[in-house]
C-alpha positions in Angstrom: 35.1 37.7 78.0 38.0 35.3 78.0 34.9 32.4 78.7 33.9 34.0 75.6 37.2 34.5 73.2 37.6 31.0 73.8 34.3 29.0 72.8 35.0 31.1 69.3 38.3 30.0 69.2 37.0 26.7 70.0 34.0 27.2 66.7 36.7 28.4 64.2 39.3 25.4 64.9 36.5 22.9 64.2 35.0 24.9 61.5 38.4 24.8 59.8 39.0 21.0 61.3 35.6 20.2 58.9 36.2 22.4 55.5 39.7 21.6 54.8 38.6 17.8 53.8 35.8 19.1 51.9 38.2 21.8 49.8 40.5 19.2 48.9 37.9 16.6 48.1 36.1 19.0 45.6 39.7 19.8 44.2 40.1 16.2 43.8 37.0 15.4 41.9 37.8 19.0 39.5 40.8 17.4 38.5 38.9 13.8 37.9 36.0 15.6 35.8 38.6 17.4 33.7 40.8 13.9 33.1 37.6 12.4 32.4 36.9 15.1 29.6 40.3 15.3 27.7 39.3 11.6 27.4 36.5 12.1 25.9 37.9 14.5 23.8 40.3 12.7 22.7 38.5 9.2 21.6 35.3 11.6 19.9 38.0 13.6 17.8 39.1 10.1 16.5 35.7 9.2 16.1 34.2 12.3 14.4 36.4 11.2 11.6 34.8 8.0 11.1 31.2 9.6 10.5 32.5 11.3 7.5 31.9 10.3 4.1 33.9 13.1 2.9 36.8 11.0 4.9 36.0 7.5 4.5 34.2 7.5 1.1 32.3 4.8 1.5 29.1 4.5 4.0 30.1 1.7 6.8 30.2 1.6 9.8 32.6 3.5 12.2 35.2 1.8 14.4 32.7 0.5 17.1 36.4 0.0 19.3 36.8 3.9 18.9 32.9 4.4 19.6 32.7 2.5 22.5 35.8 4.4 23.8 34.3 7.3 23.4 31.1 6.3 25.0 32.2 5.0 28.2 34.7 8.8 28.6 31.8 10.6 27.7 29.5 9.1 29.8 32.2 8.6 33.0 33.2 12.5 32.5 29.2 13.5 33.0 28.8 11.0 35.5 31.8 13.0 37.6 31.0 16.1 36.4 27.8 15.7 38.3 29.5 16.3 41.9 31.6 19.2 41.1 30.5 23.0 42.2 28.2 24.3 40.1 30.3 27.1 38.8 32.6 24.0 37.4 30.1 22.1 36.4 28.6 24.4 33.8 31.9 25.1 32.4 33.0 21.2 31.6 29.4 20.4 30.7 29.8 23.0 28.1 33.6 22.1 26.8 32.2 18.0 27.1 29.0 18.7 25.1 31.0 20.6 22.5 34.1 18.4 21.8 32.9 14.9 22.6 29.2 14.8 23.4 28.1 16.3 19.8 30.6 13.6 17.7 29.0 10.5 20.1 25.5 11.5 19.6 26.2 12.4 15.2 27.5 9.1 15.9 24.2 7.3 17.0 22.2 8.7 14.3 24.7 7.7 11.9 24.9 4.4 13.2 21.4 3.9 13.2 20.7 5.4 10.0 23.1 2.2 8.2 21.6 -0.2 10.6 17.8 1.1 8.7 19.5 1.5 5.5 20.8 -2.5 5.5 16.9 -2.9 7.1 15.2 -1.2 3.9 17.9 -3.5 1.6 16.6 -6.8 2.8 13.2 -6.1 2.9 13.3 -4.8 -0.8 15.0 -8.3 -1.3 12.2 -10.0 0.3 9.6 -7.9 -1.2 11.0 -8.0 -4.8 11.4 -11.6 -4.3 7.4 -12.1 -2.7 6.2 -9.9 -5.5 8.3 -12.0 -8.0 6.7 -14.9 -6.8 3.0 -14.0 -6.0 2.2 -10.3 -6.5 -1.4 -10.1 -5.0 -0.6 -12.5 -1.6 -1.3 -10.9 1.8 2.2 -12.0 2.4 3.5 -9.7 -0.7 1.2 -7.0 0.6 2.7 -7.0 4.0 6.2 -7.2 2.8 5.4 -4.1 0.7 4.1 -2.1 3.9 7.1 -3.4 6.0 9.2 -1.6 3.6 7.7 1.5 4.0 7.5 1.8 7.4 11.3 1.2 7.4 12.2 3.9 4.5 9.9 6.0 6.6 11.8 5.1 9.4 15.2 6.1 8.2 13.5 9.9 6.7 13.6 10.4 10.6 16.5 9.1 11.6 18.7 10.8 8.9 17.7 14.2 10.7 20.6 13.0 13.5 23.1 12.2 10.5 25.4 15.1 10.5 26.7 16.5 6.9 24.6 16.6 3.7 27.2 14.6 1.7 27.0 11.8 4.4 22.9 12.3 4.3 23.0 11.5 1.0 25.6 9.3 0.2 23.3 6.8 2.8 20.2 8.1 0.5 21.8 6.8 -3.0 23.2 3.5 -1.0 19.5 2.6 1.2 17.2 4.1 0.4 16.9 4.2 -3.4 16.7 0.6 -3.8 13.9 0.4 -1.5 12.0 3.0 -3.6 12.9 1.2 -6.5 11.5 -1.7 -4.9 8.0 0.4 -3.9 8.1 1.4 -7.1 7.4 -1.5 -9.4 4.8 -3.2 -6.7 2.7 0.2 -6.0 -0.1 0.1 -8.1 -0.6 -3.9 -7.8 -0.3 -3.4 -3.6 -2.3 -0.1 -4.3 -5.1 -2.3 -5.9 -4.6 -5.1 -3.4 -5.2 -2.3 -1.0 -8.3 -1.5 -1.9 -9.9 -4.6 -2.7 -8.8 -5.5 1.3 -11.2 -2.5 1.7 -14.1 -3.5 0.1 -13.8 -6.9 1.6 -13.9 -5.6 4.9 -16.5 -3.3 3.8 -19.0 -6.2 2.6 -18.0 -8.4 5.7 -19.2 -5.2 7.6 -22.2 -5.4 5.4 -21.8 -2.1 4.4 -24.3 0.4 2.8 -25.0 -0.3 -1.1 -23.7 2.8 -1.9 -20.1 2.4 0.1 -19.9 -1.1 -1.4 -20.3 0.5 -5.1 -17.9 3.2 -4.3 -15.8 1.4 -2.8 -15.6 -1.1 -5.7 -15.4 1.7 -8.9 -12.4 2.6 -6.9 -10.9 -0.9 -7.0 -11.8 -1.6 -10.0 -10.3 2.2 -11.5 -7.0 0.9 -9.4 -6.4 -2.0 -12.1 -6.2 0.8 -15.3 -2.4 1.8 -13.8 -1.1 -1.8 -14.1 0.5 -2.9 -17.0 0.3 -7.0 -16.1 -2.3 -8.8 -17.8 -1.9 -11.9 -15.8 -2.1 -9.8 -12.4 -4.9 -7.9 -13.5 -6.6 -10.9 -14.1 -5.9 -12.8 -10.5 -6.8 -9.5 -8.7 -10.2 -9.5 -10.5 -11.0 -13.0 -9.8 -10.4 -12.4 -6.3 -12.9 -9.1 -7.0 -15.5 -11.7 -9.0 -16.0 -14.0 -5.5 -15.3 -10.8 -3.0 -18.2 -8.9 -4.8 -20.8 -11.9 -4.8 -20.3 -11.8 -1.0 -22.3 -8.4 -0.9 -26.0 -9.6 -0.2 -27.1 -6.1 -2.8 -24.9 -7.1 -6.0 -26.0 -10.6 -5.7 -30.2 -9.6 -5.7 -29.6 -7.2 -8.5 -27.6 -10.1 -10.3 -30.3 -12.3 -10.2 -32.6 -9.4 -12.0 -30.2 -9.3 -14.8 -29.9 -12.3 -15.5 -33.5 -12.5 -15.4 -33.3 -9.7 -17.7 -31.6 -11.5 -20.6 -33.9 -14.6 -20.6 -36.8 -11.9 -21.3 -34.6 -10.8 -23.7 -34.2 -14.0 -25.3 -37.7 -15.1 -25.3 -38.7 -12.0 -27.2 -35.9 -12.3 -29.6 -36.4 -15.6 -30.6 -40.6 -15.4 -30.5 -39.3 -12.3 -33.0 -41.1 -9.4 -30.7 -39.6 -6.4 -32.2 -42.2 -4.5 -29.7 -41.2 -6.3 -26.6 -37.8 -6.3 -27.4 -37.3 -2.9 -28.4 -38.7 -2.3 -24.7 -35.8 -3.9 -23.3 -33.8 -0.7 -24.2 -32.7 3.1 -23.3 -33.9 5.6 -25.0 -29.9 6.4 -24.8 -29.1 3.5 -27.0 -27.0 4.2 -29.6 -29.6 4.0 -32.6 -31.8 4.2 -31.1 -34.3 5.8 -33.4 -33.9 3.3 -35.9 -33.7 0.1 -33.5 -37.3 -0.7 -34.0 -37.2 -0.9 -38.0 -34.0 -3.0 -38.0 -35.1 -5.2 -35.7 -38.3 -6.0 -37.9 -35.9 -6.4 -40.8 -34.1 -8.8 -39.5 -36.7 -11.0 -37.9 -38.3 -11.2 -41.0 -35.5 -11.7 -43.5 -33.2 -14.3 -41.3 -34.1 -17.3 -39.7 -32.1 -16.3 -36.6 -31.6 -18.5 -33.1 -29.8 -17.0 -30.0 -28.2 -18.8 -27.1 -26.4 -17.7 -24.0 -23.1 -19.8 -23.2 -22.4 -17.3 -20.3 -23.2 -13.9 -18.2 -20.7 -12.2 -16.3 -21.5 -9.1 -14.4 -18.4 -7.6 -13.8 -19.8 -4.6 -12.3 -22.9 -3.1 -10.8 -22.0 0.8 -9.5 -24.8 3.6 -9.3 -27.9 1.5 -11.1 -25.1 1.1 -14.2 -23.9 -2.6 -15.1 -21.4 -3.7 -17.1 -21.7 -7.4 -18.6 -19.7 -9.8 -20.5 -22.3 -12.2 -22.7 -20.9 -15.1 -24.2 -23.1 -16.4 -26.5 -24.4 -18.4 -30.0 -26.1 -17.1 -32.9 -27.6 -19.5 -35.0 -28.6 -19.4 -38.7 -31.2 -21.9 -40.6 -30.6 -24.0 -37.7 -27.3 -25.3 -38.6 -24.5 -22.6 -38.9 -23.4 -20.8 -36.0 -21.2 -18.2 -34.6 -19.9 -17.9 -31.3 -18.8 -14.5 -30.0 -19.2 -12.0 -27.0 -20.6 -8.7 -26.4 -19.9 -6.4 -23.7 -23.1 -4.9 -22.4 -23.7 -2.2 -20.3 -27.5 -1.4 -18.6 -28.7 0.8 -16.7 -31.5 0.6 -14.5 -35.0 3.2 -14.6 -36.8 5.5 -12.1 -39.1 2.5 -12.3 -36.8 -0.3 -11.5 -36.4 -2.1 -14.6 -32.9 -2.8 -16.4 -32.6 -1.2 -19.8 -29.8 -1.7 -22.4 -27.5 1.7 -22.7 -24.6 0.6 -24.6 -23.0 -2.8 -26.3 -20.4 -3.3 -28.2 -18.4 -6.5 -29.1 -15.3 -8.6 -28.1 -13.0 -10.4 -30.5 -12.5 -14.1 -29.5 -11.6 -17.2 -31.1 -14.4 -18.8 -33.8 -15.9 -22.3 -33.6 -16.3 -24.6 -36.3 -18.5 -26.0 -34.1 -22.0 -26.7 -34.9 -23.4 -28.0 -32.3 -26.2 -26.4 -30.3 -25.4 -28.0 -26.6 -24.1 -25.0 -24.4 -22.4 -24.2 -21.6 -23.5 -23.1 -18.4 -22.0 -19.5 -17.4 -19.7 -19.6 -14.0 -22.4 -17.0 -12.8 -25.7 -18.6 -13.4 -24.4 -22.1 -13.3 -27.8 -22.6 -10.9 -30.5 -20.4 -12.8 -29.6 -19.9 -15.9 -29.2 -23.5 -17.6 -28.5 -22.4 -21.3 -31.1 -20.0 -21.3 -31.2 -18.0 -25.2 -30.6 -14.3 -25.0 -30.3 -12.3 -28.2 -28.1 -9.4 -29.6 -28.9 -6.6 -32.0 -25.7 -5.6 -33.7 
């Protein structure tokens, strides 16, 4: 028994001999933790203060001395808090979260949220300045879509800013000059957009029906933009995209193929051929073939084409601008320009629908040489095509 009583003496002494250090170190790093804490209490309530609009009245940044105070406590008090029991631990987790670790991470997002907000000013700067320059470059474009991936951006990032006055004070500040910006570019970018699209659909070599779809929708895209002169460098780019796509080109060939025939009746003075040429839709139709006999037999009348644009082909329908010369007892002239629009038969064959004319600028000229349309500059050489008014 005494053999006994002593080898459990011996235990306890050395169990006490090995937890006394361990009490006194876990006392030690309590006491550390909680320093650590009122530190971090202390630098975020100076900080919380400079996240405030309500405070500061302006939107800038905080005090990035007080910030990175506050950082460094916050994250040496979690750090520490780490090796404490776990009964401690939960209870300065708590107290750090709720007086310093909510103010450093508002803080963050705040932060961030100015740094995308002075983001979304200079690329409004560069975009206003690109579209001022050249609206319909991939480089305006690009600028455009930079922009709003940023405002985008900062929708997300505002969720972090703490305080709706603060939200939007950095709203009125950032992000409504980038709008503004978006704004007055949208429907030129929009139409840029979608002529990209139809280029890359007729590199693709897309379906006719796509291609035509794809370039109604284009070419509604251009009726929201007020610009003239953008209008017209975003449908040049449309005139050489479009004559890329294998299926406008065939079925501009058979218009203008269309209009010679059209000519050669007129001037042989066909009314039967040439009423042939047209819809049964044509406006006056009823009466087409009567004036047309009228007037080949009361006017000595010449027609000549001095150009043929198709500016569209969508769904067998085609819209054309025809320049062109109408001569009288062989030596007046007028000059003027029709807008025609055909459509194309169960059979095949292109048939006038609708016409009606475009004011431009008379000629005193009485000269019969033409010009050769930008189209047909290959097939058409001055072919004559006539007009019924």
């Amino acid at each position: 028994m005494k053999k006994l009583l002593s080898i459990v003496l011996a235990t306890g002494i050395a169990g006490a001999s090995v937890f006394t250090p361990y009490t006194n170190a876990e006392a030690a790093s309590i006491s550390k933790a909680e320093a650590l804490v009122k530190a971090a209490e202390q630098h975020a309530g100076a900080l919380k203060w400079q996240i405030s609009v309500e405070l500061t009245k302006e939107i800038k940044y905080p005090d990035m001395k007080i910030f990175n105070l506050t950082k460094d406590a916050y994250l040496n008090a979690k750090k520490e808090i780490a090796n404490v029991s776990a009964k401690d631990k939960a209870k300065l987790e708590k107290r750090l979260e709720d007086n310093a670790g909510i103010h450093y991470t508002r803080a963050m997002g705040y932060i961030d949220a100015i740094t995308s907000g002075k983001k979304i000013v200079d690329k409004a700067n560069q975009l206003n300045k690109l579209y001022a320059a050249n609206p319909t470059s991939d480089v305006t474009e690009k600028s455009y879509h930079e922009l709003s991936s940023e405002i985008r951006k900062q929708a997300i990032l505002l969720y972090r800013v703490y305080g709706k006055s603060t939200r939007d004070a950095i709203l009125t500040k950032y992000k409504t000059p980038g709008e503004k910006a978006l704004e007055s570019s949208k429907y030129v970018i929009t139409s840029k957009m979608e002529l990209d699209k139809l280029d890359n659909l007729i590199s693709k070599k897309a379906d006719q029906k796509t291609v035509e779809a794809q370039a109604s929708t284009f070419l509604d895209s251009l009726d929201a933009i007020e610009d003239d002169a953008i209008i017209s460098d975003l449908y040049s780019a449309y005139y050489d995209s479009i004559r890329e796509d294998e299926n406008f080109v065939a079925q501009e060939k058979e218009i203008t193929e269309f209009f010679k025939k059209a000519t050669e009746y007129a001037n042989e003075e066909k009314p039967e051929e040439t009423l042939s040429l047209y819809s049964k839709d044509f406006p006056g139709y009823a009466s087409l073939k009567e004036n047309l006999e009228e007037t080949f037999k009361d006017y000595n009348v010449r027609y000549q084409t001095l150009g043929l644009e198709v500016q569209y082909i969508i769904d067998n329908t085609a819209a054309i601008v025809h320049d062109q010369k109408t001569i009288f007892n062989t030596t007046d002239s007028l000059e003027h320009a029709t807008i025609y629009l055909l459509e194309k038969d169960k059979d095949g064959n292109w048939k006038f629908l609708d016409s009606s004319d475009i004011m431009v600028e008379p000629s005193d000229s009485t000269d019969e040489d033409t010009t050769e349309s930008p189209v047909e500059s290959d097939s058409q050489e001055n072919s004559d095509v006539q007009t019924v008014e």
